[in-house]
N, C-alpha and C positions, 0 to 999 in steps of 0.2 A: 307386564302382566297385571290386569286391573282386578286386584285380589285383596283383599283387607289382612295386611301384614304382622305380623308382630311376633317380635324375636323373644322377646323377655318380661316378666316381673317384677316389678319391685313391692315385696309384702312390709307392710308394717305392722312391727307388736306394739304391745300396747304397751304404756311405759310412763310413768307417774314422773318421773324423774326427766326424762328429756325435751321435756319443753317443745314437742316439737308437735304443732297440731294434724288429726289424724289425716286432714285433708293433702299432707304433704307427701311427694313422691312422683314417679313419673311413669309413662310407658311408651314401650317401642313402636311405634306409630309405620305404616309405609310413606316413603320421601323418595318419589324418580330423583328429585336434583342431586340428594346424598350419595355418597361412594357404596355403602353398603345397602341401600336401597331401603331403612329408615332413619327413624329419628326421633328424639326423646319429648313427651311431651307430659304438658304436667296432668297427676293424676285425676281421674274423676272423684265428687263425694262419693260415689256410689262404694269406690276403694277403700279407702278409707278406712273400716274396719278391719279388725284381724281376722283373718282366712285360715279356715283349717284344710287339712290338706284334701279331704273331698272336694270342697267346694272350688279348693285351686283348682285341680285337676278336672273337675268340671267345668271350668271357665276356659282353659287353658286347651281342654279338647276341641272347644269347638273352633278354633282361629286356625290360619295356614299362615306358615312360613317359607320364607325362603334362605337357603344357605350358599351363600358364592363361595365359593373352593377356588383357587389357584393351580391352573399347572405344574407350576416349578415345586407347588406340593407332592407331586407325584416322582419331580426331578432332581429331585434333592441330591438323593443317591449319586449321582453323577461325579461330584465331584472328589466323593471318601472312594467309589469306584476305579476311578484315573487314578486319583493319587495311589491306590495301589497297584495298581498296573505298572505305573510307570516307578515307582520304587523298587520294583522286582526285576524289570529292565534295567534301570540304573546299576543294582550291585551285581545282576549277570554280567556286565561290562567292566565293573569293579573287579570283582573278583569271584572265585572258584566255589563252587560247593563242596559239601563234606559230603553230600552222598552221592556218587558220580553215576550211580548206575538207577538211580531215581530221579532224574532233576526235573521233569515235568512233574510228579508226582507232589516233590518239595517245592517246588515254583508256586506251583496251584493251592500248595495249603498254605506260605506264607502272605500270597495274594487274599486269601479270604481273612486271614489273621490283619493283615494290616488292615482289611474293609472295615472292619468291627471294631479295631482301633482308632478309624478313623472316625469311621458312622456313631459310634456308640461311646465316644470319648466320655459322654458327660455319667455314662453309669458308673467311671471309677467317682466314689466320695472323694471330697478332700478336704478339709478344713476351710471354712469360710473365708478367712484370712488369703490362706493359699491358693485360689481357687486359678487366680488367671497365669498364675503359675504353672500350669499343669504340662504348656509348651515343654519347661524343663523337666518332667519327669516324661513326658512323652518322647523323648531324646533318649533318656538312660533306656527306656523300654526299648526303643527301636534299636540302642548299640548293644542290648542283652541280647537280643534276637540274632542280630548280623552276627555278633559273636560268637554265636551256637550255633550257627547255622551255615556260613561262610567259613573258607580259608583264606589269606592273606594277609598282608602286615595291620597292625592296631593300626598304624594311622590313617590308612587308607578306610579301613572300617569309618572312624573318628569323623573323618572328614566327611564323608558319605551320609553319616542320621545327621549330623549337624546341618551340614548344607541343605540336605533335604526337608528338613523340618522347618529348617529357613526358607525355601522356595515355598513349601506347601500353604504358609501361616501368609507370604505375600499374597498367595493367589485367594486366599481365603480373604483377606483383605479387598484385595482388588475384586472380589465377586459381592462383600458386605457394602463398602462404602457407593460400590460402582451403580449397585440400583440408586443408593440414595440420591447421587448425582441424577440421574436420569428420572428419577422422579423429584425432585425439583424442578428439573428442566419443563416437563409434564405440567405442574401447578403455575410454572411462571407462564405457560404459553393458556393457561386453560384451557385445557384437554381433558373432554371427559374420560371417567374411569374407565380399567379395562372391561369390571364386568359387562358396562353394556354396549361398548364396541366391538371385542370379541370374546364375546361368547360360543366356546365349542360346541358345548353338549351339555342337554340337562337330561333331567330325569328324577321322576317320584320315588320319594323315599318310604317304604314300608313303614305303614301307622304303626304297625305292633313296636317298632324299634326307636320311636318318636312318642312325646308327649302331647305332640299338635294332631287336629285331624289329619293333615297332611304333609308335610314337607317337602319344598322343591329345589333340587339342589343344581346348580350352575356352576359347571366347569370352563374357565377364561383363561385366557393366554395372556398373562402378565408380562409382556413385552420386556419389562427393565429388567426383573429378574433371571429371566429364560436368557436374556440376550447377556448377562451379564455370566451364568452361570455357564455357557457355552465358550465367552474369551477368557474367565479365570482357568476353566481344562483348558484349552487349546492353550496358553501363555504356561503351564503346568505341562503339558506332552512336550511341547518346543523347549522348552527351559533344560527338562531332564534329558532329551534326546542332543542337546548341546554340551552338555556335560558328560554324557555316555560316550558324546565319540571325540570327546576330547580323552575320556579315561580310557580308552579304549588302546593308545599309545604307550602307557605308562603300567611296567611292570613290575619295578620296583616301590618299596614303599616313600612316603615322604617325609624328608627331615623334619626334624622338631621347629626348627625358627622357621620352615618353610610352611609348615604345618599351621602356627599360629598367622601369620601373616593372611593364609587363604582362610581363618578363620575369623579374619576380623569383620569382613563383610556382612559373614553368614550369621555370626554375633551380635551385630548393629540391627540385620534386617530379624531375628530372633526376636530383639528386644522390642522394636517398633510394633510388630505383630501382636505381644506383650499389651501393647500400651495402648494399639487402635479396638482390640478386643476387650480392653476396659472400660473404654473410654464411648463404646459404642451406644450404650443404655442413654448416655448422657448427649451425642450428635444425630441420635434420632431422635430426641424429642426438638418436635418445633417450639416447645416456649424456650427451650435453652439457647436454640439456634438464633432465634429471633432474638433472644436480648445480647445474645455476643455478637450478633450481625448487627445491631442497631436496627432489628428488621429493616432490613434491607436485602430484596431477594436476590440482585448479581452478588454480591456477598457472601452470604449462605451458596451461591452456586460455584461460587470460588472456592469455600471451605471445601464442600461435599469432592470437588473436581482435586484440589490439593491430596489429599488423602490416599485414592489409589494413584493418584500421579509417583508422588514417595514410591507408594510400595512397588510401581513398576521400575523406575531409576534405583531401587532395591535391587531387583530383581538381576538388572543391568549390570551393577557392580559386582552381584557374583559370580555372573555368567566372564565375564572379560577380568575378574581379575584373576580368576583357572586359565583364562585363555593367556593371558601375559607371562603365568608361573610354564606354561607349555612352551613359549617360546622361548622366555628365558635358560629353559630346561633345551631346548633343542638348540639355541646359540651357544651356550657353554659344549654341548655335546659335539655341535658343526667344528667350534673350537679346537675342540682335543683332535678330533680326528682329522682336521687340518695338518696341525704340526705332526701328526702321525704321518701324515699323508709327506708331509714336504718331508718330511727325515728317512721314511722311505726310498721315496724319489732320489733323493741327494745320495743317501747308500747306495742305490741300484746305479746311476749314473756313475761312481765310482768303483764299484764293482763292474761293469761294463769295462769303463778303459782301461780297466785291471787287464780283464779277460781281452781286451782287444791288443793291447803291447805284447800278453803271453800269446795270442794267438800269432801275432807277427813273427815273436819270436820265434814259436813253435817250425812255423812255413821258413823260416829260415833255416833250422838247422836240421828238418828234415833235407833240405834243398843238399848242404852241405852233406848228410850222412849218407845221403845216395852218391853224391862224388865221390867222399870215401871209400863209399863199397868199391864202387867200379874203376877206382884206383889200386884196390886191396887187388882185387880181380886178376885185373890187369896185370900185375905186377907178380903174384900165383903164378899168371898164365906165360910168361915169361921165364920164369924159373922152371916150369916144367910141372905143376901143378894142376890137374883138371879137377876146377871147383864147380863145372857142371855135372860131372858124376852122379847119377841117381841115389847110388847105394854109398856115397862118401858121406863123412860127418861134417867132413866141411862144407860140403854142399846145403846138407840140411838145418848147421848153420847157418850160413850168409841169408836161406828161403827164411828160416827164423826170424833172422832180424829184416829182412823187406817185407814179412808179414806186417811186422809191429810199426814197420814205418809208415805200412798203407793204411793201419790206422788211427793214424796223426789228418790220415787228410780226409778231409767234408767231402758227403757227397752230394752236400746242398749247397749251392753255390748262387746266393743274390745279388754279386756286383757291389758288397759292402761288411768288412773282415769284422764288422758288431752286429750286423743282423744274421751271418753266418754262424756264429758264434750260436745266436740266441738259437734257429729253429734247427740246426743239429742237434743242438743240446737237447730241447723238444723231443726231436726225433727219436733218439735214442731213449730217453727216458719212456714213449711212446710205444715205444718197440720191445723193451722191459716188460710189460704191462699185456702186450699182447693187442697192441691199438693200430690198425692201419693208418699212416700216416703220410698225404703226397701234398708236395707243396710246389705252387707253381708263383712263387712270390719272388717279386724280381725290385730289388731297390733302386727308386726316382731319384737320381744322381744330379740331374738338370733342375729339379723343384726347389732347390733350397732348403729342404728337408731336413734337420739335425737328425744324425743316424741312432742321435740318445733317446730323441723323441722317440722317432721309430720303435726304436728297442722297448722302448716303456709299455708302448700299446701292441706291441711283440708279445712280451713276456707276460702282461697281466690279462691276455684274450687267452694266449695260449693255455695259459696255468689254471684259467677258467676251462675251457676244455676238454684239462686233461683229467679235472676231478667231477666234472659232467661225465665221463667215459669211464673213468673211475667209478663211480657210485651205481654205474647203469650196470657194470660187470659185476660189481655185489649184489645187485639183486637177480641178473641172470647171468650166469657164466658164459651160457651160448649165445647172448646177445652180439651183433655186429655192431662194434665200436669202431669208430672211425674220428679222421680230423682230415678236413678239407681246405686249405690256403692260396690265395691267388689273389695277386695286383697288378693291376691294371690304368692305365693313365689316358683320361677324356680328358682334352683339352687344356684348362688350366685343373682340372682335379687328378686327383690321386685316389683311386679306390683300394681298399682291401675288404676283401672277403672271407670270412671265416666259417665254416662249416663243420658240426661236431653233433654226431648222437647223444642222445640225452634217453631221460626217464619219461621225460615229458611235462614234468614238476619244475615252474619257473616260479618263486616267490619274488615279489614285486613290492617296491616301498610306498608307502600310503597314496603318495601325488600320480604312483603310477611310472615315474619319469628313472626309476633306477632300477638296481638288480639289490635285494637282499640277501646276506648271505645265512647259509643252513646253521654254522656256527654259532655255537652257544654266545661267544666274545665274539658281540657285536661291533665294538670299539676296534678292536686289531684287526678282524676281517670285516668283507662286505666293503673293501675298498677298490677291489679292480675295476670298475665299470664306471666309478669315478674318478678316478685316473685317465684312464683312458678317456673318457668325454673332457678333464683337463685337458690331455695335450691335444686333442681335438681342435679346439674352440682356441687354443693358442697360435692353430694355423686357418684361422676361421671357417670349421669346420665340423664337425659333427659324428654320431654315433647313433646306432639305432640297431633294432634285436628285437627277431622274430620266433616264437617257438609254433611248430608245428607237428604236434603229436611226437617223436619220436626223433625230430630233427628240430635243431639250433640252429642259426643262423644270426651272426653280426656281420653288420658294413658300417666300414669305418670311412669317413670322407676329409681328405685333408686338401686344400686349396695352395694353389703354385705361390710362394712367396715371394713378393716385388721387392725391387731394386731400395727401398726403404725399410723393409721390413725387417 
């Protein structure tokens, strides 16, 4: 714009004492080469003298200026915005609110509360001394708030303003030092200014609101800041969205030494945030730069680059050392419910041969009391005693006890006295209950099959089933409950099929790959389904479960065991 510039003033009084002749001073001149579009030159005599304020304003009316503005003036917001976005998503994943039947209501006012805290931090005073301190009382504020506002354990609160005050101060970081790098980068390559490459939009400024005739004010797209302002949110949404569905597992609170240890990170990156927001009046000045660079600009672009470098390897350390406290938290847990698992197992496998020696037994001395009778009989019938008599007592005796001996005997019969055992047992429990129950399951004698395995994934399908059919009858009486069984043998496999009505409600564990159970005790239940994919995979084979509205469905697959195996 070929317009005669000038931004500023410099008035001298008059002054006996400062030795400084009147001719001394400068003015803002127009300069294309300069960043802001002038540049200081020294005053005319004409200046010289003391000005009153008429004549300023007289002088001052007639020149035009112009004002370049920045975008990321307008974008500031952005990042006290996210940051409260996403601290209100993080403790919804944390934990619970106190007002259950408002929570958009309270979502949306703590969201504008933390805005203002974010945006508007510098309106709380605080003693000059303290100032860059304020991190630390910005903590106590934010754990007042969770605390009044949130239910569950302190230390999950704790852990939560901590960490998050630590990720927000990184990204604040990483958006302060990350222009500076970029404009160095910018000065070392000689690149002219943003204003006048891009330039969005100008527009005249109202004389009445101005001291100049005119004013032209220039809206530009600050490339380092915009660009930097857009990866500190984005590394701010991914950071807390990492930590949300890591918390998202964990429902109890966390121990004290466990507690300090995930605090040490967010401690560390607390304090550094501390200390690059002090330190920052002093890395944006280029004379400072320039004499601890030895000027020397790769140097200074090392410095500038080191700075958010830290705070993202910050950033890093607390995200992965929640993640490591998760899986050591899910190792210890795989842990317990291992030896649960195997102490089970070993109970049931002995429980089994229990039941299968009394089942032998049992088949034998029914065998033998039906010869008794029909010796007793016989021997009545010999003496002259008719023990078929309708209306005799003895008759309805002897019916008595061949009732009770018929039943001693199954009327499920698989070709194996431990899976007999299991799905009569089933059966009847079934049949208690009011459950239809047909099983056409027939045990693979020729596979190599141990009949305990079998039994294991018998007993923990079925026992699934039975409280599928169970819980569907509490909630409707007249619902058709059912259980469906049948094995079948292709080739070298072995299939079982299990079929059982449900509710239609299958809870699934986070990978998707198991069944979780409805029970409160997580630790003691929620084991059948990994049991049964154990013995599975012991005969290299497999497990898999279908729900379809109102029907369940498992197929179990077990493979024929070779001569080695």
């Amino acid at each position: 714009m070929d317009t005669i510039l000038i931004q500023s003033f410099s008035l001298l009084e008059e002054s006996e004492s400062s030795g400084i002749p009147e001719t001394t001073g400068s003015l803002l001149v127009p300069d294309p080469d300069s960043e802001y579009g002038y540049k200081a030159r020294e005053m005319p005599e004409s200046f010289g003298t003391t000005l009153t304020e008429e004549e300023f304003s007289e002088i001052t009316s007639s020149y035009q200026a112009i004002n370049n503005v920045a975008l990321s003036n307008y974008l500031s917001f952005l990042l006290a915005f996210t940051a409260s976005i996403c601290l209100v998503y993080l403790l919804k994943q944390f934990l619970k609110p106190r007002l259950d039947r408002f929570k958009w209501a309270a979502h949306l006012f703590l969201a504008v509360l933390f805005f203002t805290l974010f945006k508007y931090r510098w309106w709380i005073r605080l003693p000059r001394g303290l100032y860059y301190l304020f991190p630390v009382m910005e903590v106590i504020l934010l754990l007042a708030v969770i605390y009044l506002a949130y239910r569950g354990k302190f230390s999950k609160k704790v852990y939560a303003a901590v960490t998050f005050e630590a990720v927000f101060g990184l990204c604040q970081a990483l958006y302060t030092y990350g222009q500076l790098f970029f404009k160095e980068i910018s000065s070392y390559l000689e690149l002219p200014p943003n204003s006048e490459i891009f330039r969005l939009y100008s527009y005249v400024k109202d004389p009445a609101s101005s001291i100049h005739a005119s004013e032209t004010v220039n809206i530009y797209f600050d490339w380092e800041k915009c660009l930097m302002l857009f990866l500190a949110c984005a590394a701010l949404v991914l950071s807390v969205r990492k930590l949300a569905r890591m918390g998202e597992r964990d429902t109890e609170g966390i121990p004290r030494s466990e507690l300090y240890f995930l605090l040490m990170p967010s401690f560390a990156a607390n304090v550094y945030s501390i200390f690059t927001g002090a330190a920052y009046f002093l890395v944006s000045n280029s004379v400072f730069v320039d004499w601890a660079t030895w000027d020397d600009p790769l140097q200074s672009m090392t410095l500038y680059f080191m700075i958010p470098f830290l705070a993202v390897a910050s950033l890093l350390c607390i995200l992965y050392a929640y993640g490591i406290y998760q899986k050591l938290v899910s190792y210890v847990e795989e842990k317990q419910r291992a030896v649960i698992l195997e102490n089970q197992v070993n109970q049931m496998q002995r429980h089994i041969k229990e039941i299968e020696e009394l089942y032998t037994g049992i088949r034998s001395m029914r065998h033998d009391m039906q010869n008794c009778l029909f010796d007793i009989k016989s021997l009545l019938a010999a003496q002259g005693i008719d023990v078929e008599e309708e209306d005799s007592e003895l008759a309805g005796y002897f019916s008595g006890i061949g009732t009770a001996l018929n039943t001693l005997n199954y009327s499920i019969h698989t070709g194996n006295p431990v899976t007999d055992v299991v799905l009569n047992g089933k059966a009847r429990r079934a049949k208690d209950r009011g459950i239809q129950f047909d099983s056409e399951f027939r045990f693979p004698k020729d596979f190599g099959i141990d009949a305990f395995d079998l039994s294991i994934i018998l007993n923990n399908s079925l026992d699934n089933a039975l409280e599928a059919c169970e819980t569907l009858l509490e909630k409707d009486s007249e619902a058709k409950a059912y259980i469906k069984i049948r094995s079948y043998c292709k080739s070298n496999m072995f299939l079982m099929e299990l079929e059982n009505s449900c509710d239609g409600l299958v809870i699934e564990a986070g990978n998707g790959a198991a069944l979780r159970t409805r029970k409160e005790d997580t630790v003691q239940h929620g084991l059948g389904y990994q049991t049964i994919l154990r013995c599975a995979k012991k005969y290299y084979g497999g497990a898999e479960y279908t729900c379809s509205g109102p029907m369940f469905q498992l197929t179990v697959m077990l493979q024929k065991a070779g001569p080695d195996d």
